[in-house]
N, CA, C, O and CB atoms as a CASP TS submission, in Angstrom:
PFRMAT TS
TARGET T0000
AUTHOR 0000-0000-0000
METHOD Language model
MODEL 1
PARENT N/A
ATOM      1  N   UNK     1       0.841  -1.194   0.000  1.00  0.00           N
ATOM      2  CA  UNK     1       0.000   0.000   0.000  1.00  0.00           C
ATOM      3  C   UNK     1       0.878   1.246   0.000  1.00  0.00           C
ATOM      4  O   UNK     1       1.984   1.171   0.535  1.00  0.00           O
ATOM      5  CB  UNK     1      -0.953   0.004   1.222  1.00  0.00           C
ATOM      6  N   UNK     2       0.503   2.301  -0.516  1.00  0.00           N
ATOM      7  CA  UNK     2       0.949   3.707  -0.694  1.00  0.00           C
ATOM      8  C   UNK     2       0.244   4.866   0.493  1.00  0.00           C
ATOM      9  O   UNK     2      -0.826   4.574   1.027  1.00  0.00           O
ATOM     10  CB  UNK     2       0.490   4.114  -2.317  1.00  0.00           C
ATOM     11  N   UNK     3       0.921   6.114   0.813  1.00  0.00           N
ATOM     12  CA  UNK     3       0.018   6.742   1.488  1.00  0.00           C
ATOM     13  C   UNK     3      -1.108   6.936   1.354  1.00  0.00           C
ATOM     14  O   UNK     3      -2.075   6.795   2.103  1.00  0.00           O
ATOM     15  CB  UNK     3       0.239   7.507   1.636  1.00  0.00           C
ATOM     16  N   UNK     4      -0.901   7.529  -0.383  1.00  0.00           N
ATOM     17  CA  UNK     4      -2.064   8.127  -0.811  1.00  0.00           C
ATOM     18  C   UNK     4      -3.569   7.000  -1.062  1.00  0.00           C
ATOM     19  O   UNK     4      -4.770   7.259  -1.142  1.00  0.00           O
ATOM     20  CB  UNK     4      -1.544   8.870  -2.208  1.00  0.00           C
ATOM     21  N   UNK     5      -2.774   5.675  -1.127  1.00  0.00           N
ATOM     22  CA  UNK     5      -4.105   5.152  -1.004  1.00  0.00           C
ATOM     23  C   UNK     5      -4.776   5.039   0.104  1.00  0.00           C
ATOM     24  O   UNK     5      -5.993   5.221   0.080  1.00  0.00           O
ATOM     25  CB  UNK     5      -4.170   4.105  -1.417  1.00  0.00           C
ATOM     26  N   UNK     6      -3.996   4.657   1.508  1.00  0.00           N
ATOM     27  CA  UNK     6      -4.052   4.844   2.782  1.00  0.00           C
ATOM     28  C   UNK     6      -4.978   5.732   3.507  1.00  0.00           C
ATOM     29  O   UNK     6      -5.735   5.452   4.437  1.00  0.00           O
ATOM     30  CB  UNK     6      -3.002   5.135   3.041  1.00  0.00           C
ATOM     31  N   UNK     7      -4.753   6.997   2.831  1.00  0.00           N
ATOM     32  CA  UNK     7      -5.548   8.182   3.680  1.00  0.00           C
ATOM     33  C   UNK     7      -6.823   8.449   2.557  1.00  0.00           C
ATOM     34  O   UNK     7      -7.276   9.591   2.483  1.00  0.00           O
ATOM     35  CB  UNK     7      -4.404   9.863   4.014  1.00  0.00           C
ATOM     36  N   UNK     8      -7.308   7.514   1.807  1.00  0.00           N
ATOM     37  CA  UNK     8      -8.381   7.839   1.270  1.00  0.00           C
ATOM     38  C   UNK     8      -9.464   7.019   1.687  1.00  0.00           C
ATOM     39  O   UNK     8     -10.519   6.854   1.074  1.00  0.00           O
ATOM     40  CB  UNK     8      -8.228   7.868   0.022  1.00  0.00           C
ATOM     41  N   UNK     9      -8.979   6.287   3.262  1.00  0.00           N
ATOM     42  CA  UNK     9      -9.981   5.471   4.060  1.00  0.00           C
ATOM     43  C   UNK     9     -10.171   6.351   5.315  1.00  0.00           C
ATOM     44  O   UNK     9      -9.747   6.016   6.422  1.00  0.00           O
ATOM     45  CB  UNK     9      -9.443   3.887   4.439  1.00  0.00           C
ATOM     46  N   UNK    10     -10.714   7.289   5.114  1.00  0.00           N
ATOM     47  CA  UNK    10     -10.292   8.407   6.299  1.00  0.00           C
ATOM     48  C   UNK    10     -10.925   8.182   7.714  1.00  0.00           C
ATOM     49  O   UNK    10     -10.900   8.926   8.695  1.00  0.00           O
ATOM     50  CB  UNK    10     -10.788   9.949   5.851  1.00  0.00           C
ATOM     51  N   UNK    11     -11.561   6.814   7.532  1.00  0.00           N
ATOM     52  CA  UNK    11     -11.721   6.255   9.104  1.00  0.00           C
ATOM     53  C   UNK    11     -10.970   5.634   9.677  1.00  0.00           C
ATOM     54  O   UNK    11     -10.909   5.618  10.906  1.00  0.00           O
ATOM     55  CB  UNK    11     -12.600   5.534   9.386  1.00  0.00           C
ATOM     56  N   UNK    12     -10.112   4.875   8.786  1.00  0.00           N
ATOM     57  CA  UNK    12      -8.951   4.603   9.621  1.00  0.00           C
ATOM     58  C   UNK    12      -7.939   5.064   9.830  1.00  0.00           C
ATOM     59  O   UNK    12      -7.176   4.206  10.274  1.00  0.00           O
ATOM     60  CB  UNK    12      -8.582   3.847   9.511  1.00  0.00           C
ATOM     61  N   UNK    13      -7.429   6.153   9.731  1.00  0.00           N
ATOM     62  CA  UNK    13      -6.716   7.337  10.056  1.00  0.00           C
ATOM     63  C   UNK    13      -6.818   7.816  11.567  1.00  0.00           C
ATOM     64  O   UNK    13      -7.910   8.086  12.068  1.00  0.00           O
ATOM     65  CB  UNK    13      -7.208   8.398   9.155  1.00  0.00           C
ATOM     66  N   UNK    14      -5.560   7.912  12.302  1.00  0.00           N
ATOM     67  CA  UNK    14      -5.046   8.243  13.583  1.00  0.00           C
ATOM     68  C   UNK    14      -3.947   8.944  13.647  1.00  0.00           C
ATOM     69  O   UNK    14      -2.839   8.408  13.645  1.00  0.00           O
ATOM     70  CB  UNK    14      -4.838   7.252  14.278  1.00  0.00           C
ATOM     71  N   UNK    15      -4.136  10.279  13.715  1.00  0.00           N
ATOM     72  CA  UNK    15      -3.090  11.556  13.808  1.00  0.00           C
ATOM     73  C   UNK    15      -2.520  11.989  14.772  1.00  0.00           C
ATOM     74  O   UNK    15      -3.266  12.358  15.679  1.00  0.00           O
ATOM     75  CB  UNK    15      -3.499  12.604  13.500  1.00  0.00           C
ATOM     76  N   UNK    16      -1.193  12.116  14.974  1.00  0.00           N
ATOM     77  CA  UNK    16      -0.798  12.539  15.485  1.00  0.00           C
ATOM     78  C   UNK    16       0.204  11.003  16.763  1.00  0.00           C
ATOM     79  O   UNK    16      -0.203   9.875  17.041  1.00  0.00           O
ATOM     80  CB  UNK    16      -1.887  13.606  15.686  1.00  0.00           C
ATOM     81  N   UNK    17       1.185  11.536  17.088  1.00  0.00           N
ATOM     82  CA  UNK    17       2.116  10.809  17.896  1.00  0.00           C
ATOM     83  C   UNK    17       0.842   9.956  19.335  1.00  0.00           C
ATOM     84  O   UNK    17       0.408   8.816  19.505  1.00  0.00           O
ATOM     85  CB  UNK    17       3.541  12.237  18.580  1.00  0.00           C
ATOM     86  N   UNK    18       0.697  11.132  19.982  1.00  0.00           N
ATOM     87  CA  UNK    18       0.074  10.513  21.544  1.00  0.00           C
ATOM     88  C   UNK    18      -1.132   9.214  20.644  1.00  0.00           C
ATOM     89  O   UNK    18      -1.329   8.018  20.855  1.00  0.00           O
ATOM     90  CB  UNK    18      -1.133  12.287  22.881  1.00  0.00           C
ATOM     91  N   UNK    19      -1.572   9.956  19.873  1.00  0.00           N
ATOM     92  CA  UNK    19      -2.792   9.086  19.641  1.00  0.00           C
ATOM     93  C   UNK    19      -2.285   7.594  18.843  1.00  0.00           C
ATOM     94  O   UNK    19      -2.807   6.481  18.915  1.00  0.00           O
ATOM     95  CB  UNK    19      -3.961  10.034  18.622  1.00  0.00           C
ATOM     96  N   UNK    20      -1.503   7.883  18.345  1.00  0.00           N
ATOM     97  CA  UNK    20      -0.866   6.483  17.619  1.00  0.00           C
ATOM     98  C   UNK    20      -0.690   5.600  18.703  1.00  0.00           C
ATOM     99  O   UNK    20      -1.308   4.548  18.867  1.00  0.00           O
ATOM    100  CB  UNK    20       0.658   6.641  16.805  1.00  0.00           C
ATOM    101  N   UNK    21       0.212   6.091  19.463  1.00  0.00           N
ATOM    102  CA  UNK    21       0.729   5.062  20.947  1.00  0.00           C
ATOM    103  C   UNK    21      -0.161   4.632  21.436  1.00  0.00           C
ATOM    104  O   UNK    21      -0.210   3.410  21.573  1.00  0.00           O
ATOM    105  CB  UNK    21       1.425   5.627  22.188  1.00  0.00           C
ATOM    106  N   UNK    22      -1.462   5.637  22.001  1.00  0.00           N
ATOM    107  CA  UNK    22      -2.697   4.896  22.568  1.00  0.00           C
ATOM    108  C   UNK    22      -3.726   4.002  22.127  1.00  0.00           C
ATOM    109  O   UNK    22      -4.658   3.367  22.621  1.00  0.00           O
ATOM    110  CB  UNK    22      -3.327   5.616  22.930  1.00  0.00           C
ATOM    111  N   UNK    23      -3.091   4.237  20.778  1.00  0.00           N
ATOM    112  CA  UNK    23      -3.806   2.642  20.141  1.00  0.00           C
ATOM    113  C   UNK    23      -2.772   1.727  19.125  1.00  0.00           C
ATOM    114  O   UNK    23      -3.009   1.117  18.082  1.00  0.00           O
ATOM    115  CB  UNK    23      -5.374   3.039  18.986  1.00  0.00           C
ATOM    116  N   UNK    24      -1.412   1.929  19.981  1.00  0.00           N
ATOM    117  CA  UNK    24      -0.464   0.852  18.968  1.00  0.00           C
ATOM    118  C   UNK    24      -0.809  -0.387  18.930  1.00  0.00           C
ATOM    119  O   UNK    24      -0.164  -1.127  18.188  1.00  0.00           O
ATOM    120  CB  UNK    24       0.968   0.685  19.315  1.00  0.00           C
ATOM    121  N   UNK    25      -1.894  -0.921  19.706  1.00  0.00           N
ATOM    122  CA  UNK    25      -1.681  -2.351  19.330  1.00  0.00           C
ATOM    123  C   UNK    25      -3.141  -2.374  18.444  1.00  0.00           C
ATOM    124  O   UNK    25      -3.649  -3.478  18.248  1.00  0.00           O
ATOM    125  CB  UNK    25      -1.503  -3.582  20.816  1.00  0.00           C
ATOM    126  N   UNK    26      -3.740  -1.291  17.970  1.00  0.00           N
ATOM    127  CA  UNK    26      -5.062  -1.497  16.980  1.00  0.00           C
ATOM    128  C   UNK    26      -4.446  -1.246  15.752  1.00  0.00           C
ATOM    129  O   UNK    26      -5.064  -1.649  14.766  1.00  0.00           O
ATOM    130  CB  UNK    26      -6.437  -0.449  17.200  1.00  0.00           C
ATOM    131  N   UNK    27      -2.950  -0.450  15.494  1.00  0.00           N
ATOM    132  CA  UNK    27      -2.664   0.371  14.474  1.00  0.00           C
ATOM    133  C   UNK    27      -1.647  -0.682  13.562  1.00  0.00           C
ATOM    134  O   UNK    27      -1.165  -1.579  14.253  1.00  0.00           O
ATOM    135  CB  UNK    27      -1.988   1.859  15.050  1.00  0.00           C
ATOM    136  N   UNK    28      -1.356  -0.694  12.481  1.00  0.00           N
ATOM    137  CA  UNK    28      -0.796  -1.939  11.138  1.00  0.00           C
ATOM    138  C   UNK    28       0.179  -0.872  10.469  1.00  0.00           C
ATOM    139  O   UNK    28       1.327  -1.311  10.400  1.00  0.00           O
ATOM    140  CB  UNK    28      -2.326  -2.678   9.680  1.00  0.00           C
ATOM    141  N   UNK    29       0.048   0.237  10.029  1.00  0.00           N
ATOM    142  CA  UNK    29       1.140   1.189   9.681  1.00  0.00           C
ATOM    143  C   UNK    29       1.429   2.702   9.907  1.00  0.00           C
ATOM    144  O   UNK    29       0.724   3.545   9.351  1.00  0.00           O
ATOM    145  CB  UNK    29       1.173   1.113   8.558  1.00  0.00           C
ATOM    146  N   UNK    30       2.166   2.950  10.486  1.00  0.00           N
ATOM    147  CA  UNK    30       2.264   4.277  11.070  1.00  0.00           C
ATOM    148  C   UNK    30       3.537   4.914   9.504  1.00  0.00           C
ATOM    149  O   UNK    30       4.575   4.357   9.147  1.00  0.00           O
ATOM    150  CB  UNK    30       3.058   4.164  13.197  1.00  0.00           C
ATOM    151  N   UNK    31       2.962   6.073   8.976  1.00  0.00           N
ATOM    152  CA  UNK    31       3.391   7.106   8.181  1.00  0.00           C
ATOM    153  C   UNK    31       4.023   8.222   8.712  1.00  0.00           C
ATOM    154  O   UNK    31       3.282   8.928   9.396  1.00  0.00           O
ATOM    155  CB  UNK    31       2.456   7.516   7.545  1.00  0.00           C
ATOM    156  N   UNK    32       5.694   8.756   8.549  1.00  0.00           N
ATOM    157  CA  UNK    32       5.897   9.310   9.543  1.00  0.00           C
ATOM    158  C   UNK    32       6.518  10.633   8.464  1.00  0.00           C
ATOM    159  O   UNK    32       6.666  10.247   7.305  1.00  0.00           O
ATOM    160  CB  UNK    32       6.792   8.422  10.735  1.00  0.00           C
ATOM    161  N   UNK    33       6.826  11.866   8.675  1.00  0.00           N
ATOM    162  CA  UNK    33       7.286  12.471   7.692  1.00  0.00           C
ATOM    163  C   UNK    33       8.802  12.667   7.241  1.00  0.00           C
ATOM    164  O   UNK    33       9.749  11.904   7.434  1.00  0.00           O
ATOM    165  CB  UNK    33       6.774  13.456   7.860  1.00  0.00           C
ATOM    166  N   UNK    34       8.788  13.261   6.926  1.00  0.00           N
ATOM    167  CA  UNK    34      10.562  13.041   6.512  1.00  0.00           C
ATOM    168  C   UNK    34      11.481  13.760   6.987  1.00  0.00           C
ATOM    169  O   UNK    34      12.679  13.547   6.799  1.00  0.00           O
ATOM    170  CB  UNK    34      10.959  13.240   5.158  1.00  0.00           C
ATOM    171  N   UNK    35      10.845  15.011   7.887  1.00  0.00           N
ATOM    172  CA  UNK    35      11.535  15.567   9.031  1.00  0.00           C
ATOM    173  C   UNK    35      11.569  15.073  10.428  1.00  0.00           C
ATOM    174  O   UNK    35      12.258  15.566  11.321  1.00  0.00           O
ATOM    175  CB  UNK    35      11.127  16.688   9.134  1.00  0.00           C
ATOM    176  N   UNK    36      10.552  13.782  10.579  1.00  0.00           N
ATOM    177  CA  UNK    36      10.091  13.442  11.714  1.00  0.00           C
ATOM    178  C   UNK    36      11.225  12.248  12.208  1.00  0.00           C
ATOM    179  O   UNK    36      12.086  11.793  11.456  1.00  0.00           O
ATOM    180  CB  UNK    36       8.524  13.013  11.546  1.00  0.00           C
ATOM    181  N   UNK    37      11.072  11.925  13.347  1.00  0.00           N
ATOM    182  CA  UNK    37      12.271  10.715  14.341  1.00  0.00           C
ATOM    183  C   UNK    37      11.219   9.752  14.576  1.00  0.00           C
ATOM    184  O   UNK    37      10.260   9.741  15.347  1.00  0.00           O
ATOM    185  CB  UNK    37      13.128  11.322  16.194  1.00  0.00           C
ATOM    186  N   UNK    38      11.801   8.676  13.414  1.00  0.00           N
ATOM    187  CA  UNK    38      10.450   7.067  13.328  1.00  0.00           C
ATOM    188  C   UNK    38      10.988   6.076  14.293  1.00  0.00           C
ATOM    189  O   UNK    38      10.345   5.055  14.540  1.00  0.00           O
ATOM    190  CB  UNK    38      10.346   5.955  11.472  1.00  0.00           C
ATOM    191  N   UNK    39      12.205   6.336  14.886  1.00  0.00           N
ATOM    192  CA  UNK    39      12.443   5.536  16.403  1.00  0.00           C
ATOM    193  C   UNK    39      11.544   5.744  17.197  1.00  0.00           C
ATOM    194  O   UNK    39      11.395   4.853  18.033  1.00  0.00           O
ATOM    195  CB  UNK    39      13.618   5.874  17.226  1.00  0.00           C
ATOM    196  N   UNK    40      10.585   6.963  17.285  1.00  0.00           N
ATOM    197  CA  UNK    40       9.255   6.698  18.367  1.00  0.00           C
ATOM    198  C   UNK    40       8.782   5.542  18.680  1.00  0.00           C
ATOM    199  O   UNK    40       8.667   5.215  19.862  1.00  0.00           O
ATOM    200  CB  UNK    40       8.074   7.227  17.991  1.00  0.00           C
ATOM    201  N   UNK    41       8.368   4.594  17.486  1.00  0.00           N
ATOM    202  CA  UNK    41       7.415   4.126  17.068  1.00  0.00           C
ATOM    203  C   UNK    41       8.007   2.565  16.706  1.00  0.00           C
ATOM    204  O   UNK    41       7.769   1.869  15.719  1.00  0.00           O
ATOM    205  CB  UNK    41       6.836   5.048  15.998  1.00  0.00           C
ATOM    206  N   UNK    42       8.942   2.266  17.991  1.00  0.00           N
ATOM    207  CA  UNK    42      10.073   1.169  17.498  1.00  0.00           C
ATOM    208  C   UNK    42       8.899  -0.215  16.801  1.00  0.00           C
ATOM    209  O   UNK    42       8.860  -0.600  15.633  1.00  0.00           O
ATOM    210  CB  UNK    42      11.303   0.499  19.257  1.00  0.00           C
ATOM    211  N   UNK    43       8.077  -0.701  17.949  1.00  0.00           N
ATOM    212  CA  UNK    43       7.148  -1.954  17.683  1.00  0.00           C
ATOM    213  C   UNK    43       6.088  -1.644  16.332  1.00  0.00           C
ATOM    214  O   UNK    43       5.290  -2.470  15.890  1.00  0.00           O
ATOM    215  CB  UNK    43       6.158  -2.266  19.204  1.00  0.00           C
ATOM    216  N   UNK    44       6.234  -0.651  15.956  1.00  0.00           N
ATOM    217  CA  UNK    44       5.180  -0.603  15.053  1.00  0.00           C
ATOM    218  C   UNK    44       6.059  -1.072  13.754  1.00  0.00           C
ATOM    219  O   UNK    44       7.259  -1.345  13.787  1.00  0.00           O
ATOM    220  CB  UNK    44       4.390   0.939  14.979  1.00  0.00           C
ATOM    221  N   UNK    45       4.885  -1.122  12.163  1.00  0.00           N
ATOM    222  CA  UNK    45       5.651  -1.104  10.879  1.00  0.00           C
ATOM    223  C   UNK    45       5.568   0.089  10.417  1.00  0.00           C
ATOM    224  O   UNK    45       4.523   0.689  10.166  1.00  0.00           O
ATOM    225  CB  UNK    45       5.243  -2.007   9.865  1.00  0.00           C
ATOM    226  N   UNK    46       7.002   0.601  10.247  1.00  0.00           N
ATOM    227  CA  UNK    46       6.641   2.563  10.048  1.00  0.00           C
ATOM    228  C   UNK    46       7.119   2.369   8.684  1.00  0.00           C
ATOM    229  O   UNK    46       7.671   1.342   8.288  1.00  0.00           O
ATOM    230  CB  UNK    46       7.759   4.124  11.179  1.00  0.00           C
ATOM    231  N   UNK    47       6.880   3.407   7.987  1.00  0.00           N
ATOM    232  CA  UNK    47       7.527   4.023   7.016  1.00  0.00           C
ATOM    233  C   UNK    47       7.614   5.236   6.644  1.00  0.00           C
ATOM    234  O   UNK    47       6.689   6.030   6.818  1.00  0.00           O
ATOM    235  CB  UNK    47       7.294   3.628   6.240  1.00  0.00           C
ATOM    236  N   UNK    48       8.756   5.555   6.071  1.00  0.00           N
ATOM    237  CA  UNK    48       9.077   6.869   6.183  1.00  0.00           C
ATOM    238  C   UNK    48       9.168   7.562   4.665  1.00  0.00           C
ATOM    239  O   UNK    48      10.045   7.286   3.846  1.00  0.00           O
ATOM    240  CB  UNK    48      10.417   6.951   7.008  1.00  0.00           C
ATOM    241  N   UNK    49       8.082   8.519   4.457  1.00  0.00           N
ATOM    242  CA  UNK    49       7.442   9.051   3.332  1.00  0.00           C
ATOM    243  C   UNK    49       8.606  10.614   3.026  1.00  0.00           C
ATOM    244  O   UNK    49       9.373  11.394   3.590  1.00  0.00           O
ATOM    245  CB  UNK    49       5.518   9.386   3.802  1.00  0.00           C
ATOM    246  N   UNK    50       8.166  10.364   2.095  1.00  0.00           N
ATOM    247  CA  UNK    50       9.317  11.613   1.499  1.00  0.00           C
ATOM    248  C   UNK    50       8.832  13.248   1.848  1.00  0.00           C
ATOM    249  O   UNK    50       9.742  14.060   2.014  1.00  0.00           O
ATOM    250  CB  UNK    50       9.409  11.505  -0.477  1.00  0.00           C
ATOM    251  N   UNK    51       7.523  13.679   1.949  1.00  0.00           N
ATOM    252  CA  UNK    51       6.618  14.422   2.222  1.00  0.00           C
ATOM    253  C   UNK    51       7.513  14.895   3.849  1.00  0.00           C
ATOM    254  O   UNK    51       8.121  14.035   4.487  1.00  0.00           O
ATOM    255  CB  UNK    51       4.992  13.588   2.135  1.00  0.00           C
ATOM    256  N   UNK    52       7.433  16.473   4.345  1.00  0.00           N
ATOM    257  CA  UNK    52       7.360  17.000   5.867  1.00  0.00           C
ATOM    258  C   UNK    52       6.231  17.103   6.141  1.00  0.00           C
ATOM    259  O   UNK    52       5.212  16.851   5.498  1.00  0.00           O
ATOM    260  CB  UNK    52       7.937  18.233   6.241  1.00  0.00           C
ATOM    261  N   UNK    53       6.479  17.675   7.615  1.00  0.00           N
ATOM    262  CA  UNK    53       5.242  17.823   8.056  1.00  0.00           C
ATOM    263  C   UNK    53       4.145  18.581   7.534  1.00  0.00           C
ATOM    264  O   UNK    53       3.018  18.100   7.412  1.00  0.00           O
ATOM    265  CB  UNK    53       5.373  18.156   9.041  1.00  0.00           C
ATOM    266  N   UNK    54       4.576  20.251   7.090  1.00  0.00           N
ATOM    267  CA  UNK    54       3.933  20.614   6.597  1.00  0.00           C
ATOM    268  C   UNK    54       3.040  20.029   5.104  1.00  0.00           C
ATOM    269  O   UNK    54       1.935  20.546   4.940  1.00  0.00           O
ATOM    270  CB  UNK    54       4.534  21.439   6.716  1.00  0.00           C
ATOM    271  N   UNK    55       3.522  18.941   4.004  1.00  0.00           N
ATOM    272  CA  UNK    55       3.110  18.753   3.257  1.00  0.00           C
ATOM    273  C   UNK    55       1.947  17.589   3.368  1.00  0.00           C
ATOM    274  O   UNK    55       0.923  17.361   2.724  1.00  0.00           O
ATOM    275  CB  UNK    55       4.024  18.742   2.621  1.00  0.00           C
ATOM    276  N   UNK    56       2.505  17.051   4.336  1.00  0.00           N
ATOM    277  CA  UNK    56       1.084  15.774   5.312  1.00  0.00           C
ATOM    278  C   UNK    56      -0.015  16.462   5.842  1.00  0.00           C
ATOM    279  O   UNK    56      -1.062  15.913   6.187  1.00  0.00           O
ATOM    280  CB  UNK    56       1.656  14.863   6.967  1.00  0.00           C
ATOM    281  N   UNK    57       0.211  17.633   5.907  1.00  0.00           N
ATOM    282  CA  UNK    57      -0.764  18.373   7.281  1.00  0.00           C
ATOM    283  C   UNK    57      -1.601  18.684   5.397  1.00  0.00           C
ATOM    284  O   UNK    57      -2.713  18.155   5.394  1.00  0.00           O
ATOM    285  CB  UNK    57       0.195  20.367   8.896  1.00  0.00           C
ATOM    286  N   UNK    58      -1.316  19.277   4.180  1.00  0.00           N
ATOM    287  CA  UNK    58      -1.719  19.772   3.176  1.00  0.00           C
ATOM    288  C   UNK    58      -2.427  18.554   2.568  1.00  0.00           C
ATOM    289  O   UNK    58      -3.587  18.531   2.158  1.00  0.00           O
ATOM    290  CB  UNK    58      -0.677  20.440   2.445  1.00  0.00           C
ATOM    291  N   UNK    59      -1.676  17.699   2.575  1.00  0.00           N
ATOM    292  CA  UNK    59      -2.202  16.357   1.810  1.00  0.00           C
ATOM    293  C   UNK    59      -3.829  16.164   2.194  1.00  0.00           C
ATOM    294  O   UNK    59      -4.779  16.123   1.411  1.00  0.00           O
ATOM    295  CB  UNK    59      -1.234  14.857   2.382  1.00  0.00           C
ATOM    296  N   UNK    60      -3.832  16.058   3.664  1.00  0.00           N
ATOM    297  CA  UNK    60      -5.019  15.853   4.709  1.00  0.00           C
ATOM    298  C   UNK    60      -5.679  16.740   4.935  1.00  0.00           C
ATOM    299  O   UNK    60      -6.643  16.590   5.685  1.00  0.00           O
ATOM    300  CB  UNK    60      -4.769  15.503   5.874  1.00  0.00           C
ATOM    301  N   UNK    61      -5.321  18.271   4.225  1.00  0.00           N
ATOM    302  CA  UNK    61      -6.551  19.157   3.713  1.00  0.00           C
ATOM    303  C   UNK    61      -6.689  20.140   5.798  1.00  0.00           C
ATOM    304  O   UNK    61      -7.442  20.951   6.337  1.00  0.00           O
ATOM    305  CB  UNK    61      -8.544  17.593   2.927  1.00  0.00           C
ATOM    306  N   UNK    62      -5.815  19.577   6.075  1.00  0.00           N
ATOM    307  CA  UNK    62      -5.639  20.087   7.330  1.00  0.00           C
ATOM    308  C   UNK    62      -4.797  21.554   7.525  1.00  0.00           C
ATOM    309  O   UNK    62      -3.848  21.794   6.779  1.00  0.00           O
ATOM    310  CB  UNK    62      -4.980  18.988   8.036  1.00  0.00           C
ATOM    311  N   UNK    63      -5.167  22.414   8.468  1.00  0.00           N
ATOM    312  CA  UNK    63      -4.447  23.684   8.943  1.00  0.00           C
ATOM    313  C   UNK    63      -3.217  23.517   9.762  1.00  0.00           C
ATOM    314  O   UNK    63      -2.932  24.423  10.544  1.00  0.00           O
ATOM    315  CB  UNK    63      -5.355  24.498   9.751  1.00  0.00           C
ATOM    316  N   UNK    64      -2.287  22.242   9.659  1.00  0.00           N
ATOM    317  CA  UNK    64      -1.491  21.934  10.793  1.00  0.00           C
ATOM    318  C   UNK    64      -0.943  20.953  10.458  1.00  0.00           C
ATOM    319  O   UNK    64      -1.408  20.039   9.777  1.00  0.00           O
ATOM    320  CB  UNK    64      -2.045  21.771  11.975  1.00  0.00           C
ATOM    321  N   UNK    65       0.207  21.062  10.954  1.00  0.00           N
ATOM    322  CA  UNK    65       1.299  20.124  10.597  1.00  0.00           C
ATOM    323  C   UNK    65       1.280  18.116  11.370  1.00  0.00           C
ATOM    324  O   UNK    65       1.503  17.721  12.514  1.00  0.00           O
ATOM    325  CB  UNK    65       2.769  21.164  11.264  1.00  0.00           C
ATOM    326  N   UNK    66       0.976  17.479  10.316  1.00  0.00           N
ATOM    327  CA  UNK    66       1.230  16.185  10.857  1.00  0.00           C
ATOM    328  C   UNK    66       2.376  15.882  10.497  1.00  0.00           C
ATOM    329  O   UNK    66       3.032  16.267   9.528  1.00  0.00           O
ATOM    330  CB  UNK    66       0.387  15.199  10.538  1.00  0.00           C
ATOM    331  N   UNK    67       2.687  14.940  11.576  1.00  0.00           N
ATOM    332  CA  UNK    67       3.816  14.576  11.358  1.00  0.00           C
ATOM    333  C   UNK    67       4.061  12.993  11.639  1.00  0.00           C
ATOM    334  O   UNK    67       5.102  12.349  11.507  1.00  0.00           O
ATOM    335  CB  UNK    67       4.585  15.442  12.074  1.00  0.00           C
ATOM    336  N   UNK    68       2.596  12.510  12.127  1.00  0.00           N
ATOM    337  CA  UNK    68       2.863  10.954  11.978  1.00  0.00           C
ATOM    338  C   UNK    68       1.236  10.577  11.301  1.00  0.00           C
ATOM    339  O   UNK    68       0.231  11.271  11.456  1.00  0.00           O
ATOM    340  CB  UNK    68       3.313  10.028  13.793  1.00  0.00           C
ATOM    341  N   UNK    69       1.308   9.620  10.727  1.00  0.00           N
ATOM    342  CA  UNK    69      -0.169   9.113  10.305  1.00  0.00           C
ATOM    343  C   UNK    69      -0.028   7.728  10.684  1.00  0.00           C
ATOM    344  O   UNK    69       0.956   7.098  10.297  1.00  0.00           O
ATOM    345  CB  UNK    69      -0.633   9.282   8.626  1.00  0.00           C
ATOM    346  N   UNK    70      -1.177   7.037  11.616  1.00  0.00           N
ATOM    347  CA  UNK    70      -0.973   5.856  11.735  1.00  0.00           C
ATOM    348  C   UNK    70      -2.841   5.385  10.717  1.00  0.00           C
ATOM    349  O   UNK    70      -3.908   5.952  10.482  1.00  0.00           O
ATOM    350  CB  UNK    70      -0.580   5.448  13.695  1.00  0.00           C
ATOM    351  N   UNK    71      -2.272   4.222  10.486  1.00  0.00           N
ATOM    352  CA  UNK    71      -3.692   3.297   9.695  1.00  0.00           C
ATOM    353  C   UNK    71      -3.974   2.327  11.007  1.00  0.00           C
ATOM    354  O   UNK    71      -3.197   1.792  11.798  1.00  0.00           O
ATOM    355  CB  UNK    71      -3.192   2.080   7.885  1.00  0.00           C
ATOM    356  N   UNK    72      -5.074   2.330  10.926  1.00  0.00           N
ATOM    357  CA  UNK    72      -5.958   1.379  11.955  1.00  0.00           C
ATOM    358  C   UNK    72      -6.019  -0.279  11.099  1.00  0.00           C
ATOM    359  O   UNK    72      -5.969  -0.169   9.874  1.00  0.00           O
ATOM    360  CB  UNK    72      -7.896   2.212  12.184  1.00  0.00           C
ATOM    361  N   UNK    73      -6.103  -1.495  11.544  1.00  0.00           N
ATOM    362  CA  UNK    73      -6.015  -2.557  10.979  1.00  0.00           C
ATOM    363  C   UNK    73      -7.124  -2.859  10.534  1.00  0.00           C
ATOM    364  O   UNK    73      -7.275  -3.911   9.914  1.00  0.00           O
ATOM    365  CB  UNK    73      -5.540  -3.385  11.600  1.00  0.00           C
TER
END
């Protein structure tokens, strides 16, 4: 899977760091940006997208910078 196909299930979408952790064991891939530190997120399957924060926060049509995207399983 790709981001962009990823975030066009926008219910399973979980933004942001705290919220990823509080459901790492519901979450299958965490998206992290390319300015961001994906050692957070050691137990998870991360990958690390070419996109910063600011361009994730744009992608997602959002006013604010993401900087991790996790997918729900």
């Amino acid at each position: 899977m790709s981001l962009e196909t990823d975030i066009k299930i926008r219910e399973k979408l979980v933004i942001g760091t705290k919220e990823i952790l509080k459901k790492s064991k519901k979450i299958k891939t965490v998206y992290v940006s390319s300015n961001y530190d994906e050692n957070l997120f050691a137990d998870l399957n991360v990958i690390k997208v070419k996109q910063n924060s600011e361009e994730l926060g744009a992608l997602l049509k959002k006013p604010f910078l993401i900087s991790a995207i996790g997918i729900l399983k």
